[in-house]
N, C-alpha and C positions, 0 to 999 in steps of 0.2 A: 838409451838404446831403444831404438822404436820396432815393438814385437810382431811379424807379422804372419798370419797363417797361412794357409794352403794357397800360393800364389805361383801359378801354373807358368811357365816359360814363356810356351807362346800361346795363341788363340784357339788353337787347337782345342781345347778342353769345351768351349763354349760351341765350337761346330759341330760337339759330338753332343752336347746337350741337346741342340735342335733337332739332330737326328734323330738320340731317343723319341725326343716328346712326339713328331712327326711318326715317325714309323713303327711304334712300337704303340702308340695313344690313340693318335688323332685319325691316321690310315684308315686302323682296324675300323674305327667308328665308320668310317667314307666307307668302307667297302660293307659293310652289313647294313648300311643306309642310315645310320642312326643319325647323320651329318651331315648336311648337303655339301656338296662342292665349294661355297663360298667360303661356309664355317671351316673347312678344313683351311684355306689358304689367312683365314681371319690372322693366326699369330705371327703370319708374315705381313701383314697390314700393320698390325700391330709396332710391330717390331722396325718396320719404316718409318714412322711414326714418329715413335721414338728417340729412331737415329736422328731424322730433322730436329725433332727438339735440343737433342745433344749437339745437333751441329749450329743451331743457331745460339745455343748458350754459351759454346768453346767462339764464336766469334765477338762475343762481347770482350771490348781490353777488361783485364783483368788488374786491382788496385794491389799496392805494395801489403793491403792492410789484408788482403785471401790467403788463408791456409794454404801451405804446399798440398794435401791431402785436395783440397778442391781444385787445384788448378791440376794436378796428375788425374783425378774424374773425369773432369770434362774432357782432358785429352785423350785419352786413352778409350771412355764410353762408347763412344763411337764406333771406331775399328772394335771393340766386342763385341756392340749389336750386330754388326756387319754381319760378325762369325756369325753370329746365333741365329740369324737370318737366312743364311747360305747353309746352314746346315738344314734348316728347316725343308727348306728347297732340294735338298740333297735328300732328308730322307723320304719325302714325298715322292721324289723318281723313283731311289730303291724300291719302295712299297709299289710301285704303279706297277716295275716288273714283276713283283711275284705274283700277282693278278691274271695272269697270260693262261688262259683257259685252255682247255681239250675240246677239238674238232674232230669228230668222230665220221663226218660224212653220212649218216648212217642213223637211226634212230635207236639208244644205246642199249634196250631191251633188246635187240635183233642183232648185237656182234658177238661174232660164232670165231673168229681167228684174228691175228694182227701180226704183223711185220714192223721192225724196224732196228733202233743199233742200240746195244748196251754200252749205258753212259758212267757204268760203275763197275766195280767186280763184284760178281756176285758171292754173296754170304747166304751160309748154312744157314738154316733157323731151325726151331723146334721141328720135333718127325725127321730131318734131314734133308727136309726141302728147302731151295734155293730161294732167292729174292733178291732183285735186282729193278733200276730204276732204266726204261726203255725212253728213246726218244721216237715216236709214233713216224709210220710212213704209210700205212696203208691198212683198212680192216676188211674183215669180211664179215658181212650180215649174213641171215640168214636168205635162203634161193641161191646162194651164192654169188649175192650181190657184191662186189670192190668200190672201195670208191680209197679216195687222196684223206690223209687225217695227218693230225699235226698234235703238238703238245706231249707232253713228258707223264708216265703211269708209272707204279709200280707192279711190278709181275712177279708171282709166286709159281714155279716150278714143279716139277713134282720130281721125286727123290731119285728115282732112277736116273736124270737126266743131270744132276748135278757136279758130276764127273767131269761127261764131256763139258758142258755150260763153262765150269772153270778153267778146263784146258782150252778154251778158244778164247775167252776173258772178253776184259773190256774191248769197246769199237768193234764187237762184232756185229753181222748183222742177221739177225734172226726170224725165223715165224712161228708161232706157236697159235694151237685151239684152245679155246676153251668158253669163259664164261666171264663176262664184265661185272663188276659188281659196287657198290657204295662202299666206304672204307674211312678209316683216317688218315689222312696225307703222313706219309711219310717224309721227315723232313722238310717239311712244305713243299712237297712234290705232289704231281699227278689232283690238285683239285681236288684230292680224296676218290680217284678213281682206283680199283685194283683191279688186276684180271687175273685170276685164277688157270693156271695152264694144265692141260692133260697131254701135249705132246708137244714136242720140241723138236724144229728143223736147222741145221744151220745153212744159211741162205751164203753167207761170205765171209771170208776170214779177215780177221783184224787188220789195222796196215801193218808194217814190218816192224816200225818202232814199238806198238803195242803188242806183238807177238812177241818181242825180243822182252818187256818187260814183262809181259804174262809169265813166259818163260824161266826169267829168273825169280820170280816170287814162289815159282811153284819147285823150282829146283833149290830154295832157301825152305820152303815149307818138308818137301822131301827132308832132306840132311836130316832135318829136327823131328823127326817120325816118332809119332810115342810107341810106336812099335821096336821103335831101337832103341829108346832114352827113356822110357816111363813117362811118366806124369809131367816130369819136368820139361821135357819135349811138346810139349803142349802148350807151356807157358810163354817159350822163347816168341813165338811167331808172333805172339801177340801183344807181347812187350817191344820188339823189334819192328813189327808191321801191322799192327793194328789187326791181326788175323784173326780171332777168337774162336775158327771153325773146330778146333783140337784141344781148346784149353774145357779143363775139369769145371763141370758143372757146378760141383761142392766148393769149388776153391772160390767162385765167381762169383759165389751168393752168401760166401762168408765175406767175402771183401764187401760186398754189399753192404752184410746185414752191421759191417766195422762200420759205415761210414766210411770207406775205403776203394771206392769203387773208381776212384777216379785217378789212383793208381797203375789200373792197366788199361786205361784211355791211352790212347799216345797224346800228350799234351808237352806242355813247356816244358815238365822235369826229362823227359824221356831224350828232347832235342838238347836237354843240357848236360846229357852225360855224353851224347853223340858231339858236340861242341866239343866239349873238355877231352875228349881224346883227341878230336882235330889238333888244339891246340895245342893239346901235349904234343902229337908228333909232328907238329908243323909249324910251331913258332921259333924252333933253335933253327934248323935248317933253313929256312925262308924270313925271318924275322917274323914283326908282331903283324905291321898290314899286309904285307901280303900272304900271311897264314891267312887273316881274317877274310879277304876277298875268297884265298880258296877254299875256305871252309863256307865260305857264302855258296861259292857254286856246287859243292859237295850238299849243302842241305836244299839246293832246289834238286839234285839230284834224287836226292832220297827224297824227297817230297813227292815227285815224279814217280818213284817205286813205289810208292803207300798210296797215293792215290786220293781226291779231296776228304780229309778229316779236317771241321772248321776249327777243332783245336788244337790241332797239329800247324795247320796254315797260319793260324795267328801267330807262335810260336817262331814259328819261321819267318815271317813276317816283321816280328821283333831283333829276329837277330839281326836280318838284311839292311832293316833302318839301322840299330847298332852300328854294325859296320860302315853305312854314311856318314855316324854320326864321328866314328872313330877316323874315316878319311878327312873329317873338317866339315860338312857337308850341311848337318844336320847339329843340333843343339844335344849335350850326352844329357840328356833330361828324361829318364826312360816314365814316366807318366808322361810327356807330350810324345813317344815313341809309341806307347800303347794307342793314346789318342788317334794320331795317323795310323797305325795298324787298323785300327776301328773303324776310321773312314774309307781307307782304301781296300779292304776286305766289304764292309757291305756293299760299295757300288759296285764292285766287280762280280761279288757274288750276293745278291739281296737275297737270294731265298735260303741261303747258307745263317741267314742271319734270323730266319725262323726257328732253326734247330736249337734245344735245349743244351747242348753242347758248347754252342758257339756263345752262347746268352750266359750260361756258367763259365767259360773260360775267360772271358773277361771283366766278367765282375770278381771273380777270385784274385785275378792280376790285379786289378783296380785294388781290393779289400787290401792284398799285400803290399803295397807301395802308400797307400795310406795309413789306416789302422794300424796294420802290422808296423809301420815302420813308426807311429809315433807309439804302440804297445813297447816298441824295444825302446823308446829314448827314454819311457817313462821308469821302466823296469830294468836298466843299464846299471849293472853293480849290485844289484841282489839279485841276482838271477844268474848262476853260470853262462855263458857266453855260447858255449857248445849245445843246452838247452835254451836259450834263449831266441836264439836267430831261426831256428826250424818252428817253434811255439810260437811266438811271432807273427810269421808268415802263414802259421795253420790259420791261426786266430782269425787275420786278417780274411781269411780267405771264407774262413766258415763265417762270422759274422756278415761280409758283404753277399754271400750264396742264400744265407736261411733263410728268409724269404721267397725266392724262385722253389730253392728246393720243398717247403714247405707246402704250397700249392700247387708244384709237381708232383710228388710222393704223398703227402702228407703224413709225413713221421721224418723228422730228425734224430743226428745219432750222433751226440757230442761225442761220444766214447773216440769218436773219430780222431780227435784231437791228441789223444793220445797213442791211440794204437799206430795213427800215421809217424808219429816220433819213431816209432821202430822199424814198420814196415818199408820207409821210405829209404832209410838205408839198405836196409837189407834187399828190395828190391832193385834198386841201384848198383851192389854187388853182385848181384843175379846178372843184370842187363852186361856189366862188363864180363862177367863169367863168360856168360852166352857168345859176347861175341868175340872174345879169344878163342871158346870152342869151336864156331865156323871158321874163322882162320885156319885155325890149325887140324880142322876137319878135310879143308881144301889141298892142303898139303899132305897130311897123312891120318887116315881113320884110325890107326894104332895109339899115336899122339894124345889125338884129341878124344879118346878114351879113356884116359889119363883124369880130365876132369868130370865125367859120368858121375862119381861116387861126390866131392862136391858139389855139384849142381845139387844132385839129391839131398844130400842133408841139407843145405839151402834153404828149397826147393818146403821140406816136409818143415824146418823152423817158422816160415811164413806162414806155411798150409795151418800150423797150430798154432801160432800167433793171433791171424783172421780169425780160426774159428774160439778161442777164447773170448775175443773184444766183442764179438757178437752175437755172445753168450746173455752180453750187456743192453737190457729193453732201450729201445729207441723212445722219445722222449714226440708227445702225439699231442698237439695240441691245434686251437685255431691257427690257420695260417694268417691272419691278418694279427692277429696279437705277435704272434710270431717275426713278422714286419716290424711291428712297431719299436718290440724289445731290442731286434737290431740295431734300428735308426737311435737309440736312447742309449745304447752301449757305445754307438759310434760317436754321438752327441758326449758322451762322456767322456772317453777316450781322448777328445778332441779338446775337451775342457779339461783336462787331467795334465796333459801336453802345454797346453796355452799356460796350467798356473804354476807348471816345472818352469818351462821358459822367460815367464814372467822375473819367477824368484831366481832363477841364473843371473837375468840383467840386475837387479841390485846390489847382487856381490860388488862388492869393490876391490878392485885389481890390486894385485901384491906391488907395490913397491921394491 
């Protein structure tokens, strides 16, 4: 029995390869100049290269006396350089877009005001001021000069205005004063421009579609009022819609400080409790595909309500391949599912592929579909099943993050690993709680008063859950050792795997 490892479906894994190395390496280098233009295109010379070599040594006849293993190389080498060529290509254009500068018209010492349309909803921040990402239409310097400007900023608001600002929501179109200033790009937006606003005009209102969903977000935000529901009311919005304008300060910096923070992200877990109720109520009455289609259009719907989160989009993104995969369409291989997710989220959105967000949610998917999943074949049968499959997948997830996270933060918080074992349930019974009580909120406030007192105890078991595991020192060391321990656990892990598999194939079969 010939053992073999991590052997990907389709090509897909080697086009995301490219991409990495391209837009994440080679780019950055192009664009701070450290690279000329040639050097940057070099591993695609390369990689041509290559392929001719491969194609001219797959044209030699091949003798009776060649390994199968050689003769499957040479055919196959080929179409993988291919991939790994095209993705190179692919993430060099990504990377070209996020480059797209700010045109101010204007000399940037001398803008005094600016106009144009919010490209996101705006979020609370610290003091209670707004922040929001504008697309540029026009500034005003100082003499009260105008001129035409272009390009994407971030604008901070001031508190007063934060009200209205959210009741007109995103695709509005605005003008506000103030003062431009140097910053760090938000989500790789704005160039690292910000502008500072001291008054707020609304020039025009949303189109209708955008109004209608403003609309409902804030009449979903309403209902969950922590003036009606406590604490707990704070937490739904943001587990439900990525809202975090109302959720407790305390709760938000215990989840933190658990290693837990990625709990109330809206990500992959959060789209699979919304999933599982789909299909609960929609797989007896309609069957299995066409549950799945309508649950496909249900989650671009709510994706539509929430508004772009890159770890929400991926998420979604993977169910909608799913569902292809499930009509026949696509291969059910969900590691070549993520891959495509991969590809087709950064060309559509490359600068979404700057954010720390999007860069963690895929490597954690990545970590749990590998690691994780060769941690469970290794530890299948001394390990409870019901612990096993969540530890696992934490593993997976933490081991392929700590690195990023390391040189993001610089402090790891294994404790994570654990305290997520509990919270992940119980936050999960939370999210369904929640959205029974909007249900039945919409039908009768009497009703759905009813679950007030469970949500709370809930609500307060989590609240001291988080702040116990966090009680727990994060673990501070270099981040580049930090890097290394991971690749050497996953090196292990992978060799721990290869020598169970190994010893399974010499068993000799029962007679």
């Amino acid at each position: 029995m010939r053992i073999q490892m991590l052997r990907p479906q389709t090509h897909t894994l080697y086009t995301v390869c490219g991409m990495v190395l391209s837009f994440y390496c080679l780019f950055p280098l192009y664009r701070s100049k450290q690279i000329s233009i040639t050097l940057l295109f070099m591993p695609v010379l390369v990689s041509v290269a290559i392929l001719c070599l491969f194609r001219v040594l797959a044209s030699y006849p091949l003798t009776g006396d060649e390994r199968p293993e050689t003769v499957r190389l040479l055919r196959s080498a080929p179409s993988k350089v291919t991939a790994f060529a095209v993705g190179l290509v692919l993430g060099i254009g990504a990377g070209a877009k996020t480059t797209a500068g700010v045109g101010f018209g204007v000399p940037e010492n001398t803008v005094q005001g600016i106009t144009g349309t919010l490209l996101e909803d705006p979020r609370v921040v610290s003091g209670g001021r707004a922040m929001a990402a504008i697309s540029l239409k026009t500034v005003t310097g100082s003499g009260g000069i105008r001129a035409t400007a272009g390009g994407e900023i971030t604008v901070f608001f001031p508190e007063e205005s934060t009200g209205r600002l959210q009741e007109f929501g995103r695709g509005s179109q605005i003008a506000a004063g103030g003062y431009l200033r140097r910053g760090t790009p938000v989500s790789g937006l704005g160039g690292g421009y910000l502008f500072s606003a001291d008054s707020l005009h609304i020039i025009k209102p949303a189109p209708p579609l955008e109004r209608f969903r403003t609309g409902l977000r804030l009449s979903i935000i309403r209902r969950f009022s922590r003036d009606k529901n406590g604490l707990w009311g704070g937490l739904s919005p943001a587990l439900l819609l990525g809202i975090r304008d109302n959720l407790d300060s305390g709760l938000a910096a215990s989840y933190r400080d658990a290693g837990c923070s990625y709990i109330l992200a809206l990500s992959g877990m959060h789209l699979a409790v919304l999933a599982a109720l789909i299909s609960l109520l929609l797989k007896k009455p309609l069957g299995l595909r066409p549950a799945a289609v309508t649950g496909g259009v249900i989650v671009i719907a709510y994706c539509l309500l929430v508004g772009p989160l890159p770890s929400l989009y991926r998420a979604a993104l993977m169910y909608l391949l799913g569902v292809l995969a499930m009509l026949g369409m696509l291969k059910r291989d969900p590691f070549s599912l993520l891959c495509t997710a991969f590809i087709i989220q950064l060309m559509v959105a490359p600068r979404a592929g700057l954010s720390l967000s999007f860069i963690l949610s895929y490597l954690a998917l990545a970590g749990i579909l590998t690691v994780g999943v060769m941690f469970g074949r290794i530890f299948r049968g001394r390990i409870p099943g019901f612990l096993l499959l969540p530890f696992s997948a934490s593993l997976g997830a933490f081991i392929a993050t700590a690195g990023v996270t390391a040189f993001s933060f610089g402090v790891l918080r294994p404790v994570g690993l654990i305290a997520g074992l509990v919270l992940v349930p119980l936050t999960t019974v939370f999210m369904i709680g929640s959205i029974a009580w909007l249900v039945l909120d919409l039908i009768s406030p009497v009703v759905s008063s009813l679950l007030n007192w469970p949500l709370s105890l809930l609500y307060a078991v989590m609240d001291k859950t988080a702040a116990s595991a966090a009680c727990v020192p994060g673990l501070e060391a270099n981040p580049h050792l930090i890097l290394w321990v991971s690749l050497a656990l996953t090196a292990l892990t992978v060799w721990c795997d290869f020598r169970r598999r190994m010893a399974a194939s010499r068993l000799d079969p029962f007679e």
